[in-house]
PDB file with one MODEL, atoms N, CA, C and O in Angstrom:
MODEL        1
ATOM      1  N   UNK A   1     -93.124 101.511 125.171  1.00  0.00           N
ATOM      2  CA  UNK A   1     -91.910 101.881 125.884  1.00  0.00           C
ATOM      3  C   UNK A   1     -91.516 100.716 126.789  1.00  0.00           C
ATOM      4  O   UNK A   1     -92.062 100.374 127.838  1.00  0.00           O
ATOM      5  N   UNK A   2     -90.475 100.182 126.186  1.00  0.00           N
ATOM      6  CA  UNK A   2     -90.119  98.913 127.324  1.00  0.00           C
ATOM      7  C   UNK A   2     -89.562  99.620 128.526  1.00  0.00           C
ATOM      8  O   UNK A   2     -89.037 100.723 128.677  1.00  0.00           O
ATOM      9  N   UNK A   3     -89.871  98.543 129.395  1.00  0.00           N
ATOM     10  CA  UNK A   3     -89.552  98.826 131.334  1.00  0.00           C
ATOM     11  C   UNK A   3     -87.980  98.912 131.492  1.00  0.00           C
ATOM     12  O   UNK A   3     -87.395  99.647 132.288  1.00  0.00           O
ATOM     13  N   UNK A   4     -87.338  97.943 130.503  1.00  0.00           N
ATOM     14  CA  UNK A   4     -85.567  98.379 130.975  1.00  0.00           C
ATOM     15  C   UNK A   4     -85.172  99.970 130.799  1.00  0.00           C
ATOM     16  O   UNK A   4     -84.446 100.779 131.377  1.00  0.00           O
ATOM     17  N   UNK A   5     -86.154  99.952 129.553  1.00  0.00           N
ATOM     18  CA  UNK A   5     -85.162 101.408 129.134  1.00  0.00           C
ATOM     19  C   UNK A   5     -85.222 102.444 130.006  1.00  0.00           C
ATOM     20  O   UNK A   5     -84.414 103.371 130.055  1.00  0.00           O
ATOM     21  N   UNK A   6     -86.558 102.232 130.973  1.00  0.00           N
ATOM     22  CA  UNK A   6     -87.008 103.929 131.801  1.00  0.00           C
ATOM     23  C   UNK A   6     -85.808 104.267 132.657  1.00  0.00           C
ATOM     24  O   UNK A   6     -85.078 103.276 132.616  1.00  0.00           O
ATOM     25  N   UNK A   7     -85.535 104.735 133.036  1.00  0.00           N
ATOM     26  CA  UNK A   7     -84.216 105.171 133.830  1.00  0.00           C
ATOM     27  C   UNK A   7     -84.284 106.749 134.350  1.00  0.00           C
ATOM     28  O   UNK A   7     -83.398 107.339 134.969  1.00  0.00           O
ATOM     29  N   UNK A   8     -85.218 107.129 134.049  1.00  0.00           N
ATOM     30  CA  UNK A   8     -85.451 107.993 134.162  1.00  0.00           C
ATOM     31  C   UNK A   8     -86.430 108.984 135.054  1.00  0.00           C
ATOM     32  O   UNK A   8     -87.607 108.898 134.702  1.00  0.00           O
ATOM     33  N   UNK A   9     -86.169 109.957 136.197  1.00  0.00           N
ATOM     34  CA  UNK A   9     -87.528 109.778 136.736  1.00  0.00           C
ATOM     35  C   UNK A   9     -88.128 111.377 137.195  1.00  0.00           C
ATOM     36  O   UNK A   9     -87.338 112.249 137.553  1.00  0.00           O
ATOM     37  N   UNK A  10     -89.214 111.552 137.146  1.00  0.00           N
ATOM     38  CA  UNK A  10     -89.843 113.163 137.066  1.00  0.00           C
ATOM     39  C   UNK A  10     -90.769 112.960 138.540  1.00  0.00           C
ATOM     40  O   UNK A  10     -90.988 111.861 139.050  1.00  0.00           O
ATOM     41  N   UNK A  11     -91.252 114.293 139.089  1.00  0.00           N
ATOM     42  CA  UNK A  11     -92.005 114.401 139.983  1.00  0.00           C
ATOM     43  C   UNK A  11     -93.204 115.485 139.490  1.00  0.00           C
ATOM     44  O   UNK A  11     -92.790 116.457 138.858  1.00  0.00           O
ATOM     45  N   UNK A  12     -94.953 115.373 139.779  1.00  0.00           N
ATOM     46  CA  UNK A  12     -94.822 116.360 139.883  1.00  0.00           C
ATOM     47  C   UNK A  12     -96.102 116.293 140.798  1.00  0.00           C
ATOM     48  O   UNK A  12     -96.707 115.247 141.031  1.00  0.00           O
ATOM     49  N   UNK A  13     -96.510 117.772 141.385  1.00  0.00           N
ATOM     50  CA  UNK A  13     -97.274 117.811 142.139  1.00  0.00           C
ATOM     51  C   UNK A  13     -98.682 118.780 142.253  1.00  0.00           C
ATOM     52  O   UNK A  13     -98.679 120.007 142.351  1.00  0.00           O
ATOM     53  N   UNK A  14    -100.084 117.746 142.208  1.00  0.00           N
ATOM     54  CA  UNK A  14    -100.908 117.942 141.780  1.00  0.00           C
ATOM     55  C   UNK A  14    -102.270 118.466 142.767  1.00  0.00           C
ATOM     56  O   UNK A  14    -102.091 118.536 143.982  1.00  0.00           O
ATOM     57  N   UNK A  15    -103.358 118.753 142.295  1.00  0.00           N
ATOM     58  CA  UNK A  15    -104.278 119.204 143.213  1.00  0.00           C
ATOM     59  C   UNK A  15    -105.048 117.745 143.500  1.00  0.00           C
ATOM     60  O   UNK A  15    -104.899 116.794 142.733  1.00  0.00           O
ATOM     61  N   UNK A  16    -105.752 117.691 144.499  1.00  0.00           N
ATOM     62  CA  UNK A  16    -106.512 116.453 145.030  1.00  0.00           C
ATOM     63  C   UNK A  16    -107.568 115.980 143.785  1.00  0.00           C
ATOM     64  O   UNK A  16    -107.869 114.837 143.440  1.00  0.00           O
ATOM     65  N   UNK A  17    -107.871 116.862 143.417  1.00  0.00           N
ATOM     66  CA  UNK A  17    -109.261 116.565 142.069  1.00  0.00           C
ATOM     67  C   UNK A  17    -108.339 116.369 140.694  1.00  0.00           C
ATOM     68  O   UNK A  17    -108.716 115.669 139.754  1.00  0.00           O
ATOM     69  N   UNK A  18    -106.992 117.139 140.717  1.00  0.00           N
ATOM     70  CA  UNK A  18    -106.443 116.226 139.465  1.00  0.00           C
ATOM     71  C   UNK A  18    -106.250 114.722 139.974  1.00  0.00           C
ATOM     72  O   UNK A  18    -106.913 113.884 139.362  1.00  0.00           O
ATOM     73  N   UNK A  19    -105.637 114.383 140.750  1.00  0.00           N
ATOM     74  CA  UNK A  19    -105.071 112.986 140.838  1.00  0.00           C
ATOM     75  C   UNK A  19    -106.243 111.919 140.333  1.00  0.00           C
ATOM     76  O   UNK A  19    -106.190 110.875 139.684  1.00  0.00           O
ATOM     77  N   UNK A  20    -107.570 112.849 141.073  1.00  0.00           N
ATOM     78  CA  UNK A  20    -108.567 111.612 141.220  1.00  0.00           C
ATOM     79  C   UNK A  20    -108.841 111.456 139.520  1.00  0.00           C
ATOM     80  O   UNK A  20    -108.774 110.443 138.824  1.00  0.00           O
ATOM     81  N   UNK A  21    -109.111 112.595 139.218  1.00  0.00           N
ATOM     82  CA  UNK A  21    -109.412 112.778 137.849  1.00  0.00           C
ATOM     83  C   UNK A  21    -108.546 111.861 137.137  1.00  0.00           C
ATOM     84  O   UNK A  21    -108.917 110.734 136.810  1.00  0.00           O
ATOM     85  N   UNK A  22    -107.060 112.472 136.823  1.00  0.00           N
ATOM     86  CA  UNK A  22    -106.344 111.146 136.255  1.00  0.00           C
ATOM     87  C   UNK A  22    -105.954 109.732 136.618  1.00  0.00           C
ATOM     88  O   UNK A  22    -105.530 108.815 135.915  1.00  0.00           O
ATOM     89  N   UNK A  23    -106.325 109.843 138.455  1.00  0.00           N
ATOM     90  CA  UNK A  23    -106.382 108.032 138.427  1.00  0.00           C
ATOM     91  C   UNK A  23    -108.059 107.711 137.017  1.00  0.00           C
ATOM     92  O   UNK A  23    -108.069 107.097 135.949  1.00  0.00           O
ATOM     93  N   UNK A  24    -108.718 108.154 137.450  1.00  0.00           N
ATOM     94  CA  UNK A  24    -110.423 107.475 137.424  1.00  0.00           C
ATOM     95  C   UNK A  24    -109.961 107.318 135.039  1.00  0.00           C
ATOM     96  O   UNK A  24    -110.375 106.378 134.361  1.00  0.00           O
ATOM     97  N   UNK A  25    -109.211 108.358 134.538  1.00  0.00           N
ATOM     98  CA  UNK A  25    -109.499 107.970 133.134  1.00  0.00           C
ATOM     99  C   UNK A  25    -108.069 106.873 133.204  1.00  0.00           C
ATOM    100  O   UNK A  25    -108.185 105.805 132.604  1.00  0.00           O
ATOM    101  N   UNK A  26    -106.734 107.168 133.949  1.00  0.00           N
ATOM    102  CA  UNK A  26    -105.914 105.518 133.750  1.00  0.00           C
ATOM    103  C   UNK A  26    -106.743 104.218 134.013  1.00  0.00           C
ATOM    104  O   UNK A  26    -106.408 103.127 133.552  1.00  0.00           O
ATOM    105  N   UNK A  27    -107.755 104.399 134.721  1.00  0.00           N
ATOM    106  CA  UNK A  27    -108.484 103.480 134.910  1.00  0.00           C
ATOM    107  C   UNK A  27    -109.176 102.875 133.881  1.00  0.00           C
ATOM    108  O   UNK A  27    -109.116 101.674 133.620  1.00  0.00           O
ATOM    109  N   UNK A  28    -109.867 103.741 133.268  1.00  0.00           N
ATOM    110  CA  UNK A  28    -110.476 103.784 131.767  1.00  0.00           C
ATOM    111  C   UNK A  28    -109.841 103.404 131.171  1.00  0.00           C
ATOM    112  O   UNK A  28    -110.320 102.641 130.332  1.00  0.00           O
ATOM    113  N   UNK A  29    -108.738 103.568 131.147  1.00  0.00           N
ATOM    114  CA  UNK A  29    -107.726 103.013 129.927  1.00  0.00           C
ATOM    115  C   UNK A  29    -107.227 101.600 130.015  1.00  0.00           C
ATOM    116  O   UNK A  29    -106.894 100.911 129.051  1.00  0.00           O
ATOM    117  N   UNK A  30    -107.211 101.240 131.291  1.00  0.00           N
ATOM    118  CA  UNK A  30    -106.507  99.666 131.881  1.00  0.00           C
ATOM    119  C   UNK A  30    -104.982 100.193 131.961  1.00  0.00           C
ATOM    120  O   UNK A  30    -104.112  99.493 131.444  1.00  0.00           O
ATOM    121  N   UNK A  31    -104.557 101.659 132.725  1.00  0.00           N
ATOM    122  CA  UNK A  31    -103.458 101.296 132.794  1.00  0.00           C
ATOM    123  C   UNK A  31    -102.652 101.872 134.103  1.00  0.00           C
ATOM    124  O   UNK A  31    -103.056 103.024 134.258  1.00  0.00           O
ATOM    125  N   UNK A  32    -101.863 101.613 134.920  1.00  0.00           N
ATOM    126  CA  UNK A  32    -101.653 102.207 135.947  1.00  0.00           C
ATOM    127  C   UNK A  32    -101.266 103.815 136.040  1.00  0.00           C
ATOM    128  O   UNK A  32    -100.390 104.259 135.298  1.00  0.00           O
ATOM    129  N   UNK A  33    -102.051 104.780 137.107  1.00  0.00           N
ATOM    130  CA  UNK A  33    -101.479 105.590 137.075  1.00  0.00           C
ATOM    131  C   UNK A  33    -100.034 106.482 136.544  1.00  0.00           C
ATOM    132  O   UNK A  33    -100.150 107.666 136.229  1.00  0.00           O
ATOM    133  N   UNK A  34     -98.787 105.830 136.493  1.00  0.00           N
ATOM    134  CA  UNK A  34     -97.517 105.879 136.276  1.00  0.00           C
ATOM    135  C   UNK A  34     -97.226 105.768 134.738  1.00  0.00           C
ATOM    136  O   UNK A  34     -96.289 106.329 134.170  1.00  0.00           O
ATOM    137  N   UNK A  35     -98.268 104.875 134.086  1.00  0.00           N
ATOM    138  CA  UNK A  35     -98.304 104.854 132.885  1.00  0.00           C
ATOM    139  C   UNK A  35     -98.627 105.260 132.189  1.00  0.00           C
ATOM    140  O   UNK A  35     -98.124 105.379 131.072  1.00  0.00           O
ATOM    141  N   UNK A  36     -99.958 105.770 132.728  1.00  0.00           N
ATOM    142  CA  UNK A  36    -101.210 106.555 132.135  1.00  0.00           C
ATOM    143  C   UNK A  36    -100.464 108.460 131.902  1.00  0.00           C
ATOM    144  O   UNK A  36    -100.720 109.299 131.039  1.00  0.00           O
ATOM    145  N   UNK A  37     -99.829 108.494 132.711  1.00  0.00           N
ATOM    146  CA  UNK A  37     -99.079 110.069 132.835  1.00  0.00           C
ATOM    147  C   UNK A  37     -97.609 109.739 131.779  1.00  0.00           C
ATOM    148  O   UNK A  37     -97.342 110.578 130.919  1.00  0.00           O
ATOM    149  N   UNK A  38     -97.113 109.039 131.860  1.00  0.00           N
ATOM    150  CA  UNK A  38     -96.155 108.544 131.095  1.00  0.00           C
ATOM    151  C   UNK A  38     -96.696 108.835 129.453  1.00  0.00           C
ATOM    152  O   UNK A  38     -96.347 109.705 128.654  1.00  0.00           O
ATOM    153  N   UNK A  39     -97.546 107.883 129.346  1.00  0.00           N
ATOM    154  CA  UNK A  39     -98.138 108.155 127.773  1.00  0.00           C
ATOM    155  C   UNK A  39     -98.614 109.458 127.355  1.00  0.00           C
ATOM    156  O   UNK A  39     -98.146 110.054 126.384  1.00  0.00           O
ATOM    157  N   UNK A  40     -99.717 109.980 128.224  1.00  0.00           N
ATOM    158  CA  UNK A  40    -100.244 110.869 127.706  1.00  0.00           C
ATOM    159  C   UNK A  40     -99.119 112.206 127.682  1.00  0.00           C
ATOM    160  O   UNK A  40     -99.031 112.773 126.593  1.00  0.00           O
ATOM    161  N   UNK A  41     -98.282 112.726 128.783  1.00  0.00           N
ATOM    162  CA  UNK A  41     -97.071 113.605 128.158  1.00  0.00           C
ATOM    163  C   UNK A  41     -96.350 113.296 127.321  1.00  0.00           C
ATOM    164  O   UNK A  41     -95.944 114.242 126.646  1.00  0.00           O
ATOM    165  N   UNK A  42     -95.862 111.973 126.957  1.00  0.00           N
ATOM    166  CA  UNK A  42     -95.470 111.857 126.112  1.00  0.00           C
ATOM    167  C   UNK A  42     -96.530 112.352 124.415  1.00  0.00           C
ATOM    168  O   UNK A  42     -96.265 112.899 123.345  1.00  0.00           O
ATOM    169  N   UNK A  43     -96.871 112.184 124.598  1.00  0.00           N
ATOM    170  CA  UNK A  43     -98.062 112.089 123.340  1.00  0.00           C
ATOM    171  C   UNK A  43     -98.152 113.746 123.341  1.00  0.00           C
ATOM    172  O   UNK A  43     -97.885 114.436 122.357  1.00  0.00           O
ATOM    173  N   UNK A  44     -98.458 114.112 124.266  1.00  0.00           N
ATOM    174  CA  UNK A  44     -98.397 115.994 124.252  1.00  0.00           C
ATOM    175  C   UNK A  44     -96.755 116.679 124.115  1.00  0.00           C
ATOM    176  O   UNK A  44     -96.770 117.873 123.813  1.00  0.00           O
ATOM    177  N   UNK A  45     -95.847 116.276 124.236  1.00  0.00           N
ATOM    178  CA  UNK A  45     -94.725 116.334 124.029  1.00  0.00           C
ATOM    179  C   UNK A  45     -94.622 116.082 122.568  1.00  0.00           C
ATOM    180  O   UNK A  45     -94.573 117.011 121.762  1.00  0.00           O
ATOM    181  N   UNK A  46     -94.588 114.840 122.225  1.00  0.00           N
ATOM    182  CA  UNK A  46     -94.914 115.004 120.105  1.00  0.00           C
ATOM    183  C   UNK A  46     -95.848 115.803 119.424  1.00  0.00           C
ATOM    184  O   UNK A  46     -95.791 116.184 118.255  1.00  0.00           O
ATOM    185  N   UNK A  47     -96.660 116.005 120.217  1.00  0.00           N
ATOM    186  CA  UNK A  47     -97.800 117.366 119.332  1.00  0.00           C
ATOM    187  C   UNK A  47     -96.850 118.654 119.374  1.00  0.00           C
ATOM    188  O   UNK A  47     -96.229 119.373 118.592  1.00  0.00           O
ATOM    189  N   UNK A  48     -97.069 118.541 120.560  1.00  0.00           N
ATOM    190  CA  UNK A  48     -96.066 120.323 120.983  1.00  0.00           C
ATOM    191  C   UNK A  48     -95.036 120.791 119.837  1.00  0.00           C
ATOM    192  O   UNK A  48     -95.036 121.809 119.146  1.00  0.00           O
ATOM    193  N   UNK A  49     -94.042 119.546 119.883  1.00  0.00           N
ATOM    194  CA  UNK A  49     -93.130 119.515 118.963  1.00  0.00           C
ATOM    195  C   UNK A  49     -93.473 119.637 117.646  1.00  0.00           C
ATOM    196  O   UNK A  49     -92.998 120.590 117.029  1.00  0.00           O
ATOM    197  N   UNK A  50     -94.081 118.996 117.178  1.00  0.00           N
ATOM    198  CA  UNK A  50     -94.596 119.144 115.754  1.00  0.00           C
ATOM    199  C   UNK A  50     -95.129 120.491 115.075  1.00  0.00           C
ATOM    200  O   UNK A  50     -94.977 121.015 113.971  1.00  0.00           O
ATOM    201  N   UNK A  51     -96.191 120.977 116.865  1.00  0.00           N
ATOM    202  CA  UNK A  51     -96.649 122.125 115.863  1.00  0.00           C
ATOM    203  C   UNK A  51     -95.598 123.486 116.048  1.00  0.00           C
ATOM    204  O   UNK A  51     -95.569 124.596 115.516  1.00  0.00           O
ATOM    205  N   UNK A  52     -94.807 122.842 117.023  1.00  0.00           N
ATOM    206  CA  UNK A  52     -93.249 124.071 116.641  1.00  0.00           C
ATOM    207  C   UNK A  52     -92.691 124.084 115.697  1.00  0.00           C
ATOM    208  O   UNK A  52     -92.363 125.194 115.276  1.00  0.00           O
ATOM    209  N   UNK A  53     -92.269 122.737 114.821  1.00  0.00           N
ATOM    210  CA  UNK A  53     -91.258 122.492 114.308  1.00  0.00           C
ATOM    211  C   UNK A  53     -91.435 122.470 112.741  1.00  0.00           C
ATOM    212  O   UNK A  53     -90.584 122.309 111.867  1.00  0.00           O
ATOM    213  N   UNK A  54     -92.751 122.673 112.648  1.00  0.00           N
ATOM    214  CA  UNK A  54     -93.390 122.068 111.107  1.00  0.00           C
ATOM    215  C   UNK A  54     -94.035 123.159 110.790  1.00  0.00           C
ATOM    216  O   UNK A  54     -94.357 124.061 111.563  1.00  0.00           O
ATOM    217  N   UNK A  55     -94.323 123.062 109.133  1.00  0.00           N
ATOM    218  CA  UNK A  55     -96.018 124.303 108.777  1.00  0.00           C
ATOM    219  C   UNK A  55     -96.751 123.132 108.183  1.00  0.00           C
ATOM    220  O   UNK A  55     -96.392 122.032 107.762  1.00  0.00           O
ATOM    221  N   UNK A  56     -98.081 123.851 108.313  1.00  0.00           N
ATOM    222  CA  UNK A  56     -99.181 122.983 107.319  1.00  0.00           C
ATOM    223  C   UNK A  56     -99.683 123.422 107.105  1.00  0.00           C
ATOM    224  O   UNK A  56    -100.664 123.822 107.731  1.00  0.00           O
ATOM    225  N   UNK A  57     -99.144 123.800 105.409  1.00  0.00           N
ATOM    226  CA  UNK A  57     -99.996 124.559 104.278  1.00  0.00           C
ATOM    227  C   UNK A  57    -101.224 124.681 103.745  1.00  0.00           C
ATOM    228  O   UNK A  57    -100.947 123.849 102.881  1.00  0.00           O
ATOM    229  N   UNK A  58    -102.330 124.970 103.484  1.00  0.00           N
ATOM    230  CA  UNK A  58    -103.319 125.065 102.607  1.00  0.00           C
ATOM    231  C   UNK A  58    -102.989 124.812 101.260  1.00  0.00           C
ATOM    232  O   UNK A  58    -101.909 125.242 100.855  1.00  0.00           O
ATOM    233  N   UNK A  59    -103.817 124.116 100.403  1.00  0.00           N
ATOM    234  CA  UNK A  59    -103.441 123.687  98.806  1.00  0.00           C
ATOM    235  C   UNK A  59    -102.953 125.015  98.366  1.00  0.00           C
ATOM    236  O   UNK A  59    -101.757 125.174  98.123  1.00  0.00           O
ATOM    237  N   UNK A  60    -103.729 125.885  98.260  1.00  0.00           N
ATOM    238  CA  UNK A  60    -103.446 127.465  97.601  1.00  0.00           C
ATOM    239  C   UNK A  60    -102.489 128.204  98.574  1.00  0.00           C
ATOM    240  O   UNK A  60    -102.109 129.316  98.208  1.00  0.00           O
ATOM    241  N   UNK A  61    -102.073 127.752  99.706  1.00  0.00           N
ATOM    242  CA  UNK A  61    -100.671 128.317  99.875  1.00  0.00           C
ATOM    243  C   UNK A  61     -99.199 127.691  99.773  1.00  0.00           C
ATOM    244  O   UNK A  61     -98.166 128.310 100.026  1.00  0.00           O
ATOM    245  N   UNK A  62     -99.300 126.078  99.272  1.00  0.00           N
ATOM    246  CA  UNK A  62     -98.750 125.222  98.789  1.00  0.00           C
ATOM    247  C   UNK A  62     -98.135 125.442  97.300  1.00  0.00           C
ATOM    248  O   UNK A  62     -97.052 125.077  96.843  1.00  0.00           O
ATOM    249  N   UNK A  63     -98.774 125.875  96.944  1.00  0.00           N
ATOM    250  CA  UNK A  63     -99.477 125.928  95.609  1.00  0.00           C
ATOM    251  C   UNK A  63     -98.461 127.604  95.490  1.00  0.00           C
ATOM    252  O   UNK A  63     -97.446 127.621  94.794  1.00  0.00           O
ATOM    253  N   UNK A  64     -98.725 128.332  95.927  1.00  0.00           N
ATOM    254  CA  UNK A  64     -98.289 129.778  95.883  1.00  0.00           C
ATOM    255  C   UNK A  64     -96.225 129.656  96.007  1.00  0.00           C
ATOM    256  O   UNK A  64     -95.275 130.109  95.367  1.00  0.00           O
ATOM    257  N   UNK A  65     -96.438 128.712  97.306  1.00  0.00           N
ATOM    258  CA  UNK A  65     -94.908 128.550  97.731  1.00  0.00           C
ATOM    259  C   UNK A  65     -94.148 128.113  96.721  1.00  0.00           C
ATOM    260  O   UNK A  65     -93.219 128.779  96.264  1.00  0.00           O
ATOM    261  N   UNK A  66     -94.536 126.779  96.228  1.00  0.00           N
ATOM    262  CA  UNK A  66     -94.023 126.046  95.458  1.00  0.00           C
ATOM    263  C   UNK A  66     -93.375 127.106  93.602  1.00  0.00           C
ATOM    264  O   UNK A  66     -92.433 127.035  92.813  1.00  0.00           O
ATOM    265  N   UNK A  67     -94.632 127.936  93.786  1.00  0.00           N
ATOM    266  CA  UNK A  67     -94.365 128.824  92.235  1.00  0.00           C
ATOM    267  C   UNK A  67     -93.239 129.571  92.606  1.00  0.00           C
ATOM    268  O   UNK A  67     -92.229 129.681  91.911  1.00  0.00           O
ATOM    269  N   UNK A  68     -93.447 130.169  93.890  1.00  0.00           N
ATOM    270  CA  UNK A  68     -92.268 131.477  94.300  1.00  0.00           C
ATOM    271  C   UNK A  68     -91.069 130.828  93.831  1.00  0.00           C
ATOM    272  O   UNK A  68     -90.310 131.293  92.980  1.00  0.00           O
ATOM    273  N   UNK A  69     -90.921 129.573  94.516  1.00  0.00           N
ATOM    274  CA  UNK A  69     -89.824 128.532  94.680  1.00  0.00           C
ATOM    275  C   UNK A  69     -89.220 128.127  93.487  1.00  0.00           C
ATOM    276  O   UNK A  69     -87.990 128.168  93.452  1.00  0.00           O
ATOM    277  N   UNK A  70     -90.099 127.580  92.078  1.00  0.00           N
ATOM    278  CA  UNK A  70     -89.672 127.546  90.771  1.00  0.00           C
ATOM    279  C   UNK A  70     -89.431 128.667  89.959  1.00  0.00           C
ATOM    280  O   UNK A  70     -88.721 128.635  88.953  1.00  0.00           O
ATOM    281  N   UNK A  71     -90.132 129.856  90.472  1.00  0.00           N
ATOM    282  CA  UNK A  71     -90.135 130.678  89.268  1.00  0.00           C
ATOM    283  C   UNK A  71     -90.057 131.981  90.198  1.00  0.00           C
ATOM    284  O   UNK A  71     -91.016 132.752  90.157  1.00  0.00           O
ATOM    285  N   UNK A  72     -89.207 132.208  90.852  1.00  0.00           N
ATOM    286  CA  UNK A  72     -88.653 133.239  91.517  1.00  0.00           C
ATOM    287  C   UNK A  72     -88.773 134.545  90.962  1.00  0.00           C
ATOM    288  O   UNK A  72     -88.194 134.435  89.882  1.00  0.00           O
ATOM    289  N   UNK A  73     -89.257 135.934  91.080  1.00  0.00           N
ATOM    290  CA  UNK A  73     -89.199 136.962  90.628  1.00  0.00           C
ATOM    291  C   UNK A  73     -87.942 136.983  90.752  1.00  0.00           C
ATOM    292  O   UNK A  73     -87.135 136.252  91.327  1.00  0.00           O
ATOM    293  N   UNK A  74     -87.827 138.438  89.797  1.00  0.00           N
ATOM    294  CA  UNK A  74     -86.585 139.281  89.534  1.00  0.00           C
ATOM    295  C   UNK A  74     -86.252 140.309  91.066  1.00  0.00           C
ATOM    296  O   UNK A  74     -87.236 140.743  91.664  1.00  0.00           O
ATOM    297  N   UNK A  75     -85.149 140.560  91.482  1.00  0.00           N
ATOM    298  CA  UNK A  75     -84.918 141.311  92.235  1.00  0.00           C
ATOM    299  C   UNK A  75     -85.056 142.736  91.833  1.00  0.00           C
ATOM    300  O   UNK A  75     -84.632 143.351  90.853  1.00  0.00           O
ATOM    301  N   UNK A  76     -85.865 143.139  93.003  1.00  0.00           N
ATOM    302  CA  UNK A  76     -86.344 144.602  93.059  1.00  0.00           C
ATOM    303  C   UNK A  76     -84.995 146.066  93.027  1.00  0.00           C
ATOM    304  O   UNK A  76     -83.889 145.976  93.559  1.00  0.00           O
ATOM    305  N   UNK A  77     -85.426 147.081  92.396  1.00  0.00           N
ATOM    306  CA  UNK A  77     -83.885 147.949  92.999  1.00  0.00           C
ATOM    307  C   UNK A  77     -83.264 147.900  94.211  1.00  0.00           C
ATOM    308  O   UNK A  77     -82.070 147.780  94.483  1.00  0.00           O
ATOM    309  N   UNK A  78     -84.594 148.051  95.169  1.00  0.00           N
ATOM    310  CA  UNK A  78     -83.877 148.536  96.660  1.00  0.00           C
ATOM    311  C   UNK A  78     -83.329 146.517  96.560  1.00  0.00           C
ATOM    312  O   UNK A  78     -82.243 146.429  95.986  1.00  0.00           O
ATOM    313  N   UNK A  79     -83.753 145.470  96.888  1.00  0.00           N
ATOM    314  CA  UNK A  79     -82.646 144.087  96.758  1.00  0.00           C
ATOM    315  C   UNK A  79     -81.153 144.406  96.347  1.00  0.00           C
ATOM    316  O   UNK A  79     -80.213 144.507  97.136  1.00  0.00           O
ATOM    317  N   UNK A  80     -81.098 144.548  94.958  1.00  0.00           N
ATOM    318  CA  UNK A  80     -80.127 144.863  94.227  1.00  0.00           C
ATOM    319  C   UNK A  80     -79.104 146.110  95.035  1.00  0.00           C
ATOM    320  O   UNK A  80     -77.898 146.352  94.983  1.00  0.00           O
ATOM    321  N   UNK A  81     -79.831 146.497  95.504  1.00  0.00           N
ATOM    322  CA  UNK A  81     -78.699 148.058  96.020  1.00  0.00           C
ATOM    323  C   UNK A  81     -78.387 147.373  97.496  1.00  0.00           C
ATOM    324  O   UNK A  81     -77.328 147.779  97.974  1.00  0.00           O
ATOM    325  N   UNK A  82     -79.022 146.521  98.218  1.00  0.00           N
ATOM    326  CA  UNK A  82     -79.288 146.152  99.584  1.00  0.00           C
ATOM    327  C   UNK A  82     -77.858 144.884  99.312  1.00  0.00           C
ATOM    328  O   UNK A  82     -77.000 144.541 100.125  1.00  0.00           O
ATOM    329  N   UNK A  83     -78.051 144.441  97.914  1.00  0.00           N
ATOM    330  CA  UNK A  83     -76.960 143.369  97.793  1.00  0.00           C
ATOM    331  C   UNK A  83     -75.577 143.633  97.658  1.00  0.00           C
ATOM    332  O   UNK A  83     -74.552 143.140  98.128  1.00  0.00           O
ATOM    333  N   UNK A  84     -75.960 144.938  96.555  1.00  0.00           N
ATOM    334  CA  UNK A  84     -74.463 145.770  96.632  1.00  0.00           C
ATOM    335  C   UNK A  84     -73.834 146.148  97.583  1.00  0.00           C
ATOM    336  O   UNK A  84     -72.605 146.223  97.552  1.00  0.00           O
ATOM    337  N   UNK A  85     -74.868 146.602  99.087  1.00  0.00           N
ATOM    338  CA  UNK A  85     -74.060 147.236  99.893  1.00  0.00           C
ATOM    339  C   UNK A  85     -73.322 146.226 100.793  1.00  0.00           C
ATOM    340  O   UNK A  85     -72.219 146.472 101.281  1.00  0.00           O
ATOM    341  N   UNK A  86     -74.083 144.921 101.009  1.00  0.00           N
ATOM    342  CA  UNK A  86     -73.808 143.773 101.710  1.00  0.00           C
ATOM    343  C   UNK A  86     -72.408 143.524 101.268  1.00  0.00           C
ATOM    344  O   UNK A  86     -71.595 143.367 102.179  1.00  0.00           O
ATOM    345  N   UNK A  87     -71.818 143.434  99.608  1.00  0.00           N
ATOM    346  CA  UNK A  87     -70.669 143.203  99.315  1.00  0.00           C
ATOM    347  C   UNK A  87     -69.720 143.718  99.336  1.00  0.00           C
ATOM    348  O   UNK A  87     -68.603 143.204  99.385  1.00  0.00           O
ATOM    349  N   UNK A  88     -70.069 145.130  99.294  1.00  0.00           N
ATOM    350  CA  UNK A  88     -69.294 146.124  99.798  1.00  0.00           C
ATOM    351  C   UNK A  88     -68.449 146.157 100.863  1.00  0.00           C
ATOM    352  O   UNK A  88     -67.226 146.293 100.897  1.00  0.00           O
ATOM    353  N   UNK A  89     -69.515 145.970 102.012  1.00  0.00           N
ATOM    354  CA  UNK A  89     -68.772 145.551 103.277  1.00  0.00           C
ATOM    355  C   UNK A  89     -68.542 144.367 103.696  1.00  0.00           C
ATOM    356  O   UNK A  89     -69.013 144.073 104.795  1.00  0.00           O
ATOM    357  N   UNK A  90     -67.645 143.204 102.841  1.00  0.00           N
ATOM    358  CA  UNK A  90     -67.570 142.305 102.628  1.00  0.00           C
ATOM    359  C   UNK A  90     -68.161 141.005 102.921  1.00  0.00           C
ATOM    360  O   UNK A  90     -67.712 139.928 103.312  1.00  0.00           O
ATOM    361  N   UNK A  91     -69.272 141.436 102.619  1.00  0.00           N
ATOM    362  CA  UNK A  91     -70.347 139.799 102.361  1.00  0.00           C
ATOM    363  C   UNK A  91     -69.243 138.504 101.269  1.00  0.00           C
ATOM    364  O   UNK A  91     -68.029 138.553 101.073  1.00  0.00           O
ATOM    365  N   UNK A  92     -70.192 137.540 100.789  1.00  0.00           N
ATOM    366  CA  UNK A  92     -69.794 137.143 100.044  1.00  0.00           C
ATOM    367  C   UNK A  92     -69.765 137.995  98.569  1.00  0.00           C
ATOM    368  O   UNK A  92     -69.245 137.490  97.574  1.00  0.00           O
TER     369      UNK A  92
ENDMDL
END
């Protein structure tokens, strides 16, 4: 993350044993406090997102999806009557 772009700025406020805690691993890392919180929300911010936004299938439920997907059953009565009524009351 280049330094021009930050423009941006958050507060937040912590207990005495977090700070120390996350100074002592930015330390570990070689990187300043400011940075060290910078990265790591960021980095929890792309997980978060991902595991909202995505699935991750198992082979055999991959595998299951993909068949539904090519080879679609036939619609059931109650579908068929559920579709009729939809058009009825002017669906497409």
């Amino acid at each position: 993350m280049a330094l021009a772009l930050r423009t941006e700025r958050t507060e937040a406020r912590l207990l005495p044993e977090q700070k120390k805690r996350i100074e002592q691993a930015a330390s570990l890392k070689g990187l300043s406090l400011s940075d060290f919180i910078v990265q790591q929300a960021d980095e929890a911010a792309i997980r978060t997102i991902q595991l909202h936004t995505s699935w991750t299938l198992e082979q055999r439920d991959r595998d299951l999806l993909v068949q539904a997907l090519l080879n679609p059953p036939e619609p059931s009565a109650r579908m068929k009557a559920a579709v009729k009524r939809y058009k009825e009351r002017g669906g497409e």
